[in-house]
N, C-alpha and C positions, 0 to 999 in steps of 0.2 A: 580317739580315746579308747574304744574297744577293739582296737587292730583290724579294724576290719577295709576291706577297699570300697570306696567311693569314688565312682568316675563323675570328674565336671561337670555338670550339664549348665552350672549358674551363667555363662556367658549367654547361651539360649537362652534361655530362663527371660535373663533381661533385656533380649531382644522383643520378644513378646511381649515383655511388661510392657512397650513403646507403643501398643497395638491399640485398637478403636476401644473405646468403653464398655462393651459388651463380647467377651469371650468364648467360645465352644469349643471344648474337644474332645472327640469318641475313642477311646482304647480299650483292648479286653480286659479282661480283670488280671492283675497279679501283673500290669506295665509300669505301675510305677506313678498314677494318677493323684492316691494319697499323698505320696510324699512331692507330690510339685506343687500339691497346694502347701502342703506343712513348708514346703521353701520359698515359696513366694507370703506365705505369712510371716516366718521370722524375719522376713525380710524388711516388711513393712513396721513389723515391731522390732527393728533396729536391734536385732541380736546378730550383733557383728561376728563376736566370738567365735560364735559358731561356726563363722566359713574362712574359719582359719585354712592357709592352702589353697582353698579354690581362687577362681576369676573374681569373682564378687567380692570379697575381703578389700582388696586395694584400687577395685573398681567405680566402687558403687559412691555417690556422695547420701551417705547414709541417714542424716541427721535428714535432708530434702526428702527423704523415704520414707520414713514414717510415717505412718496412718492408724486410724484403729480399724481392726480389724473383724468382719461379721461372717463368720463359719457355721454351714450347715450339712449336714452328715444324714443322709438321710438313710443311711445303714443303721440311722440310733431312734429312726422315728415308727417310733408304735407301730405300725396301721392296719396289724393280720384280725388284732382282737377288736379296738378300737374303729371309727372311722378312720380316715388319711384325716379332715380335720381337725380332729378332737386330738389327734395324736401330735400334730405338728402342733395345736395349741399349747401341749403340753410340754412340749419339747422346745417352744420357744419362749415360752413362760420362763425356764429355766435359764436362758441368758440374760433373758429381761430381770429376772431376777438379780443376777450379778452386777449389770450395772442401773440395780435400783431407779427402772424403769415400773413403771405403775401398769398391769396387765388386765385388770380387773373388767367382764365383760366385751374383752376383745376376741375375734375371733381370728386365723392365722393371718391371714392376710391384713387385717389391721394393727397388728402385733408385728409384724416384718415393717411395714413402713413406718411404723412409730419405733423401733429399732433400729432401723435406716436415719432415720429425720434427728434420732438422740444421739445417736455415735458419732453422725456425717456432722452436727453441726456446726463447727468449728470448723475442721478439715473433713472432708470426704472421703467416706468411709468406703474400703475395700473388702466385696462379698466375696466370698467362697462357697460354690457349693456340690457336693460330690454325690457321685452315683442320681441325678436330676429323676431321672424316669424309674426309677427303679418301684414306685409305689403304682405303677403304670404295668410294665414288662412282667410286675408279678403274678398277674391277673389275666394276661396273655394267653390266650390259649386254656384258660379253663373254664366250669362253669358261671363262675360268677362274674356274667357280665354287667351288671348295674353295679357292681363294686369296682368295677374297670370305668366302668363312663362316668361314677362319680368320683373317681381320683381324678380320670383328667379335666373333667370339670373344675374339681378345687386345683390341680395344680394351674392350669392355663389362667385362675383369676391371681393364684401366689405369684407366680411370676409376671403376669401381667402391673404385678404393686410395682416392681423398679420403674417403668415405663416413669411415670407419674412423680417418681424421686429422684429421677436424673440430675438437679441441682445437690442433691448431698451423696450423689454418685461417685468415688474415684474412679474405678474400675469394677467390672463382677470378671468371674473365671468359674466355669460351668462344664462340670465333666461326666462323663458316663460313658456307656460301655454299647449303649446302641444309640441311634440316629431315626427316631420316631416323626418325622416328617408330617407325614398324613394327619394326625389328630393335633397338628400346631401346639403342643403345650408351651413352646415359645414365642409362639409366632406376634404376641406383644412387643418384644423388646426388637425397636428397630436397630438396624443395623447390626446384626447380630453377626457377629464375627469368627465363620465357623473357621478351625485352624487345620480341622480335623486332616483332611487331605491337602495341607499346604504343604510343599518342597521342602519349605525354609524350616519348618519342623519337623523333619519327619525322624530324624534321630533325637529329638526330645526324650523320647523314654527310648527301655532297653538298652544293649549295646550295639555297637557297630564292629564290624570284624576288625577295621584297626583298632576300637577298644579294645577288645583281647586281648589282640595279638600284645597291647603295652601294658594294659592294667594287668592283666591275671597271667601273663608270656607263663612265668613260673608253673601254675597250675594247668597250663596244659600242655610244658611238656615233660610233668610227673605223670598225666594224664596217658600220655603217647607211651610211656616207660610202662607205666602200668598195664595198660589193654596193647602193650607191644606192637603198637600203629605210631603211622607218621603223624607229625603235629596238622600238616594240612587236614587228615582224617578225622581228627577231630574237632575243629573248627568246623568241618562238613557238618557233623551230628550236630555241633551246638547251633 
């Protein structure tokens, strides 16, 4: 609709989706991590429209796909002036809010699984959650380390709530930008299915040099015309 190129990734996409119930994967920032959850969400809320042209459109049995949907952004969660806490309290308050869920005297981790437990009821609910460590990594390396060992303290009890609501579990899909091993903030959720270095994804994000070479051919060899170099040369840069 805004002329702009979108290269396919939904056939990936939905190869993954086929994967264990608990998800992981590490990319830098600016790979494209947001937008596979935003497509693995519309997905699940049956906004077909949308992938008019791609794989998925005539693929998918989309009405069987539908889920509700539990997104968490932890780019939107308080935690510099706040505790990690108080801030996810507050920041889940606010979904819980929308689907007039009762929040009153809970704290985050009671508030996820009593969001889990109201959404999954019916059908089971698929989480999303982006940038995981990030209330963690921020704290890396500076002075405040009791502000550091108490994020990962609260996160390793947040994430450790799915454990526990694996029956209103569809799926989670758990992304960030490093791989914090040592201090397990995951290490509740078994089987944890990391993608990060798997084969089968590795062209999930980004492009590949035959994508160029088809999607963008045009702009890079205005490119070549421009900086008066060969097309191979600039495929090199890029």
């Amino acid at each position: 609709r805004e002329n702009m190129i979108y290269v396919d990734k939904t056939e990936k996409i939905y190869e993954m989706m086929q994967l264990g119930k608990h998800n992981f994967i590490v990319r830098p920032r600016r790979f494209g991590k947001s937008l596979l959850l935003d497509t693995i969400a519309a997905i699940h809320e049956g906004k077909r429209e949308q992938f008019k042209g791609t794989w998925a459109y005539d693929h998918l049995d989309w009405e069987a796909e539908k889920r509700p949907v539990l997104r968490i952004d932890f780019t939107l969660v308080e935690y510099n002036i706040k505790s990690l806490a108080e801030g996810l309290t507050y920041y889940l308050r606010s979904i819980a809010k929308q689907a007039d869920i009762a929040t009153e005297g809970l704290g985050p981790g009671e508030l996820f699984l009593s969001l889990i437990q109201t959404l999954g009821r019916e059908t089971p609910v698929v989480i999303l959650i982006d940038e995981y460590e990030m209330a963690v990594t921020d704290f890396v390396g500076t002075d405040e380390e009791d502000r550091l060992n108490e994020n990962i303290f609260t996160l390793k009890k947040f994430y450790g709530t799915m454990k526990g609501a694996g029956r209103y579990i569809h799926r989670s899909y758990i992304s960030g930008v490093s791989k914090i091993g040592k201090i397990g903030i995951l290490s509740d959720l078994n089987m944890l299915n990391d993608l990060t270095l798997d084969k089968r994804f590795a062209t999930l994000f980004g492009y590949t040099e035959t994508e160029l070479r088809h999607f963008y051919a045009d702009y890079v060899t205005e490119a070549a015309q421009y900086y008066k170099c060969s097309e191979e040369e600039i495929l090199g840069h890029i």
